[in-house]
C-alpha positions in Angstrom: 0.0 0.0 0.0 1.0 3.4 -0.7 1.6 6.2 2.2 -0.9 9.2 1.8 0.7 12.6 0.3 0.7 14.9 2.5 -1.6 18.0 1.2 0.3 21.1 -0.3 1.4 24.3 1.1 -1.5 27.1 1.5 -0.8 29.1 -1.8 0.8 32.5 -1.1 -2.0 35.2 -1.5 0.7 37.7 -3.0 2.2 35.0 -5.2 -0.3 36.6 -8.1 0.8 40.1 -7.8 4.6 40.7 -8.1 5.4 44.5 -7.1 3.9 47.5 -6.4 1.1 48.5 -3.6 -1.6 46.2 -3.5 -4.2 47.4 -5.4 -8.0 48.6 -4.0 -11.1 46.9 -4.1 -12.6 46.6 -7.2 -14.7 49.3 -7.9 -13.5 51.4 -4.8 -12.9 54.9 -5.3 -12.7 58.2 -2.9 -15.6 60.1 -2.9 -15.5 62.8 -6.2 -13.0 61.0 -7.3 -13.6 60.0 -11.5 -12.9 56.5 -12.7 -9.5 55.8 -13.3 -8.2 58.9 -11.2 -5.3 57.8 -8.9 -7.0 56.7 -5.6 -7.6 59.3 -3.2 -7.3 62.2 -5.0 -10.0 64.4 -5.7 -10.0 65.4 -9.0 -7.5 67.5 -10.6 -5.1 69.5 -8.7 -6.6 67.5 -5.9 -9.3 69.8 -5.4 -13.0 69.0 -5.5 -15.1 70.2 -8.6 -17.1 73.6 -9.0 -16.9 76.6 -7.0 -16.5 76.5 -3.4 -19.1 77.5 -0.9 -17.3 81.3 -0.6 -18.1 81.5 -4.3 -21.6 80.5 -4.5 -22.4 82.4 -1.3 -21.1 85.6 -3.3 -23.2 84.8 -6.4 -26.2 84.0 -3.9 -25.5 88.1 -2.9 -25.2 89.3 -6.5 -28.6 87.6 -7.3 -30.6 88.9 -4.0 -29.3 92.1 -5.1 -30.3 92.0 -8.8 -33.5 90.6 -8.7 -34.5 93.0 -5.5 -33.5 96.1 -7.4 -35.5 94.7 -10.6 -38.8 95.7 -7.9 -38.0 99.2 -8.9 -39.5 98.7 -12.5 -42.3 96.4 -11.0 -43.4 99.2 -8.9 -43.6 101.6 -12.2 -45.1 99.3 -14.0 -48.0 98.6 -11.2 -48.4 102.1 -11.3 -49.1 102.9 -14.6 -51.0 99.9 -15.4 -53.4 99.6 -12.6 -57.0 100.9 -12.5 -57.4 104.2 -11.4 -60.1 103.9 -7.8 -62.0 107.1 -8.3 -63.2 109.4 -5.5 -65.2 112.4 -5.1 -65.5 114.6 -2.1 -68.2 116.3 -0.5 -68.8 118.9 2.1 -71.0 118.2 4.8 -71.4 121.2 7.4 -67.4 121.8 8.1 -66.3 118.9 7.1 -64.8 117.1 3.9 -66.0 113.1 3.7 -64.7 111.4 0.9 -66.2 108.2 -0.6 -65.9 105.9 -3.7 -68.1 107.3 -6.7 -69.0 103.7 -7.9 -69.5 102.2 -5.0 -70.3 98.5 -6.7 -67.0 99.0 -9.2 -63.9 96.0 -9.2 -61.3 98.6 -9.7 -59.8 97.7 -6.4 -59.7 94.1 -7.3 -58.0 95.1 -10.3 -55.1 97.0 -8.7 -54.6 93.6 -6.8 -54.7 91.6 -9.9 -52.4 93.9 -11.6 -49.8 93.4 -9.0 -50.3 89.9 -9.0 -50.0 89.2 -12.7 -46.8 91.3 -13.0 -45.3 89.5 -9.9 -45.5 86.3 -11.6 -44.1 87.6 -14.5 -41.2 89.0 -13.2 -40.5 85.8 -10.8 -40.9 83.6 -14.4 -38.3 86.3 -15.8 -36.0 86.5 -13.2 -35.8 82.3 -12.9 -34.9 82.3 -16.5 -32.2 84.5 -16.2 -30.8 83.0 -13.4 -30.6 79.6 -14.6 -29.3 81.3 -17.7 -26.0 82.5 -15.8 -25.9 79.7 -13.5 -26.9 76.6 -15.0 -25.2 74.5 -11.7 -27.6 76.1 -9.0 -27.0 75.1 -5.9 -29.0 75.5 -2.7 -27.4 79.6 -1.9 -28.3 80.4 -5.5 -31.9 79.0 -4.9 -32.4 80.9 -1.7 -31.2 84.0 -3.2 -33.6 83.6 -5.9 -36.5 83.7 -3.1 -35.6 86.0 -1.0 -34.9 88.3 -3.7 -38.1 87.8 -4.9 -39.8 88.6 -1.9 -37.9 91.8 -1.1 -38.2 92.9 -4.7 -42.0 92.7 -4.5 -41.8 94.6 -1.1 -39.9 97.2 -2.9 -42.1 97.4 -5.7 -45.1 97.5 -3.7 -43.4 101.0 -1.3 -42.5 102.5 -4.4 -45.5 101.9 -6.4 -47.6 103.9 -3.4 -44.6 106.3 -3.6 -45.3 107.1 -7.3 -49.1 107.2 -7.3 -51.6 109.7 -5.6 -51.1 111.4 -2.4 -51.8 108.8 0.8 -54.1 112.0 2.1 -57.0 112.2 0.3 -59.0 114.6 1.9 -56.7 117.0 1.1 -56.9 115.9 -2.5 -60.4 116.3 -2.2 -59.6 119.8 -1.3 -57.3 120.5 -3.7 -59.6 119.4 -6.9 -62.6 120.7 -5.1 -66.3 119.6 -4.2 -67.8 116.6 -6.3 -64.5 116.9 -8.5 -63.7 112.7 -9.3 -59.8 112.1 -8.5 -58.1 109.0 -8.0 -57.5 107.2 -5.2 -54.0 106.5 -3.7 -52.7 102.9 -4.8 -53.5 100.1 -2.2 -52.6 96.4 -2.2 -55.6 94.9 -0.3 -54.4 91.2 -0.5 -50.6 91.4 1.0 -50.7 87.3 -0.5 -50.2 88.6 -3.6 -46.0 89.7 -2.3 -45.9 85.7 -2.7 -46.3 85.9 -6.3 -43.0 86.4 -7.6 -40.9 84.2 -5.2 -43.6 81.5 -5.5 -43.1 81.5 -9.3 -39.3 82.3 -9.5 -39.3 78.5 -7.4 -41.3 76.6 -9.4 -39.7 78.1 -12.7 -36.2 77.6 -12.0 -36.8 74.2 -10.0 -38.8 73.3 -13.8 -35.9 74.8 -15.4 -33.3 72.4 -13.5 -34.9 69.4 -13.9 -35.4 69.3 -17.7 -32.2 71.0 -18.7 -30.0 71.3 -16.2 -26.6 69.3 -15.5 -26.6 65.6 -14.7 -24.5 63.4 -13.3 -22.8 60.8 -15.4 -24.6 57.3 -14.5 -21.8 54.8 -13.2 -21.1 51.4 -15.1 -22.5 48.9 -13.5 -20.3 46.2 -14.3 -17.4 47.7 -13.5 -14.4 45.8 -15.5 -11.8 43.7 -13.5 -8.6 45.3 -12.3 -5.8 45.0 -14.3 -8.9 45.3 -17.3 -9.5 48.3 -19.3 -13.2 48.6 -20.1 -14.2 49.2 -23.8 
């Protein structure tokens, strides 16, 4: 009878790989860093991609400022486009009373509506030209663009009472005299409508984003073996 053999030597795990460090996981990389990049680098010049949070936070101040001051033109628009409220004074003993000289008109819905309308617009406008410049967003940009939106339609709002008739009107009443129609001082009865234009400049630019903004490359997912360069 023959003696058994006894079993072989537990193969060397490095026996395969001759040289050099041994080599990551397949399919391991560092986080942001691009397939085939040297492991543990972060892109080029080893710094992460796109602008850095000091950057974005300064474009996030250029756009608050931008679309805030673009409230300026809102408010003339307003102005001039919204229906005139007319009111005629009277005198009764010593005293002026003023009152609205069709009492069952829509004019002051109309001012409202006016507002409204051309808040939307301008939060529709100002989304389009901010994804425009900045096609990468980010969540600074975004806040920017809704809080400029809001103090933009403040501004507009001030300056459209700023531009229109006098505030006093029984002193207007005075001024064009007894039963003389004038118009009545500009007044935004339903403060929801500020909402307009930082409400739309969201949904515009969020729209925008997601049907033409950047994407992220989709990984492979079946990555090749090491030592295997994929087609």
């Amino acid at each position: 009878m023959t003696a058994p053999l006894p079993p072989p030597p537990p193969p060397n795990e490095r026996s395969s790989y001759q040289g050099g460090p041994v080599p990551p996981p397949v399919g391991a990389h560092a986080v942001g860093t691009p397939p085939g990049a040297p492991y543990g680098t972060h892109g080029e010049h080893g710094e992460q991609d796109g602008p850095g949070m000091l950057s974005e936070v300064r474009q996030a101040a250029v756009t608050v400022a931008a679309v805030t001051l673009s409230g300026l033109l809102l408010g003339v628009l307003w102005w001039q486009l919204a229906p005139s409220v007319p009111l005629v004074g009277e005198v009764v003993g010593d005293r002026w009373l003023v009152y609205l000289k069709e009492s069952e008109g829509e004019h002051s819905v109309g001012v409202d509506g006016t507002f409204t309308l051309l808040a939307l617009a301008f939060g529709a406008l100002s989304a389009v030209a901010v994804f425009l410049l900045r096609r990468r967003g980010g969540v600074p940009l975004v806040v920017a663009l809704g809080a400029g939106g809001l103090l933009g339609s403040v501004l507009a709002w001030r300056f459209g009472l700023w531009l229109g008739p006098t505030q006093d009107v029984v002193a207007h009443a005075e001024d064009v005299g007894k039963g003389v129609t004038f118009s009545a001082p500009l007044k935004l009865g339903a403060k929801g409508a500020l909402l307009a234009w930082p409400i739309a400049a969201l949904v515009v630019h969020l729209g925008l984003t997601g049907l033409f903004g950047p994407r992220d490359p989709e990984p492979d997912p079946w990555p090749a073996p090491y030592g295997e360069k994929s087609a």
